[in-house]
C-alpha positions as CSV (number, residue, x, y, z in Angstrom):
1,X,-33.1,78.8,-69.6
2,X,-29.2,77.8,-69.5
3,X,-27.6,78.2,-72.7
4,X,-24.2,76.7,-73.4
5,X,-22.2,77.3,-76.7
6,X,-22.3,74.0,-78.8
7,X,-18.7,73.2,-78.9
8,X,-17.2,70.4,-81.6
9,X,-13.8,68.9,-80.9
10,X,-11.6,67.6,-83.9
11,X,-8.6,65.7,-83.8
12,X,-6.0,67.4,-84.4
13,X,-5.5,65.9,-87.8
14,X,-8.9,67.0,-88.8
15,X,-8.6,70.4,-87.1
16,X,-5.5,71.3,-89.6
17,X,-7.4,69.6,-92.3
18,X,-10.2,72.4,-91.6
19,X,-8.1,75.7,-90.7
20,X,-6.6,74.3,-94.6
21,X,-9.9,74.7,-96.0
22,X,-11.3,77.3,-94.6
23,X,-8.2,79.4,-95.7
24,X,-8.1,78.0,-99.4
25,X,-11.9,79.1,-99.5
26,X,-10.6,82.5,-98.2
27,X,-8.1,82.8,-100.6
28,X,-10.3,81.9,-103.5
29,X,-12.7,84.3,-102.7
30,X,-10.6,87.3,-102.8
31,X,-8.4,85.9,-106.1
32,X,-11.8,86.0,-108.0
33,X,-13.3,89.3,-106.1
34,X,-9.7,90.8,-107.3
35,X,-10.6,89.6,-110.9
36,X,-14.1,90.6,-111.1
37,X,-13.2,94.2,-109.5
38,X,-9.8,94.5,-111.9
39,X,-8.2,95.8,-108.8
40,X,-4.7,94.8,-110.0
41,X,-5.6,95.9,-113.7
42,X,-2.4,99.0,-114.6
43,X,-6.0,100.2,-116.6
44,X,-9.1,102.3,-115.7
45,X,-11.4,101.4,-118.1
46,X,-13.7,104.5,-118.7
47,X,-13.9,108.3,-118.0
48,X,-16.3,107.3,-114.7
49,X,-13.9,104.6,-113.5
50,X,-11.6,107.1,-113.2
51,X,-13.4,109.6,-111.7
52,X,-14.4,107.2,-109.0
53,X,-10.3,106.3,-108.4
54,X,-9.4,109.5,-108.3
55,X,-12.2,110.8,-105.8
56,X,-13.6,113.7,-108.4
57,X,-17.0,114.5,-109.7
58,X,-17.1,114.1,-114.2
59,X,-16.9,117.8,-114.1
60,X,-13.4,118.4,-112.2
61,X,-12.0,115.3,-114.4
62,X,-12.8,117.0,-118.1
63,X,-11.1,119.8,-116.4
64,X,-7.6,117.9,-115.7
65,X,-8.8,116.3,-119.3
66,X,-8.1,119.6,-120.6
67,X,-5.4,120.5,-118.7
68,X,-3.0,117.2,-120.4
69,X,-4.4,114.2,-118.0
70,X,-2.8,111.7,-119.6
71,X,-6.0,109.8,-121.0
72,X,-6.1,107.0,-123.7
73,X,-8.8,107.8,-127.1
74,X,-9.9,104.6,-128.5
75,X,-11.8,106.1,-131.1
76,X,-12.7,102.6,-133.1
77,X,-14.7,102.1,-130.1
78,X,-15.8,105.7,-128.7
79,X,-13.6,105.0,-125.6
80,X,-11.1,106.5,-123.3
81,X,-9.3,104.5,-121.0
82,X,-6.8,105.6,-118.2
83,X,-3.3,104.3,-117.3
84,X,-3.2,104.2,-113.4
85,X,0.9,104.8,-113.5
86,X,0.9,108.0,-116.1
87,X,-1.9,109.5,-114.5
88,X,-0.6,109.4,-110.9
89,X,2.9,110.4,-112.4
90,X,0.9,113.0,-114.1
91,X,-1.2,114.1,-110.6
92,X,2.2,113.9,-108.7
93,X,3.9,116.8,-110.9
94,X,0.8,118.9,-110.4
C-alpha cells in the first residue's frame, strides 16, 4: 500500500489568515497557563511553594527559616508567604 501525506494548499491570503490564528491560540494558551501557574507572581504563596522553587526538602527550608529567611507571617490566616526578590537577595548573601 502507497501512502502519500494529504497535503492542503491555501491561498496565500488564507495561509496568513491561519499562521494568525494559530499563533493567537498559542499565545493565549501560555497567557492563561502563566496565570493559572502564577509564574510571574513577585509571591510564593506557602512554606511548600517555596520549597519546591528553591529545590529543598520542608526540613532544609525551616532550617534557613531559622537562620533569618526572609519569610512573610500572616497570622489572621495561619500563613506564610515568601517574597521571590528578598529571599534570592537573602540566598545570594549566604
Amino acid at each position: 500500500m502507497d501512502e502519500q501525506a494529504l497535503r492542503v494548499m491555501l491561498p496565500p491570503e488564507y495561509d496568513e489568515q491561519l499562521k494568525k490564528q494559530v499563533m493567537t491560540t498559542i499565545e493565549v494558551a501560555i497567557k492563561e497557563a502563566r496565570r493559572q501557574t502564577a509564574i510571574d507572581s513577585p509571591w510564593l504563596p506557602s512554606k511548600q511553594a517555596i520549597a519546591k522553587w528553591l529545590e529543598l526538602s520542608p526540613g532544609t527550608l525551616t532550617i534557613l527559616i531559622n537562620n533569618g529567611l526572609p519569610i512573610h507571617f500572616l497570622p489572621e490566616v495561619d500563613k506564610a508567604v515568601g517574597n521571590k526578590r528578598e529571599i534570592t537577595e537573602w540566598m545570594l548573601k549566604l
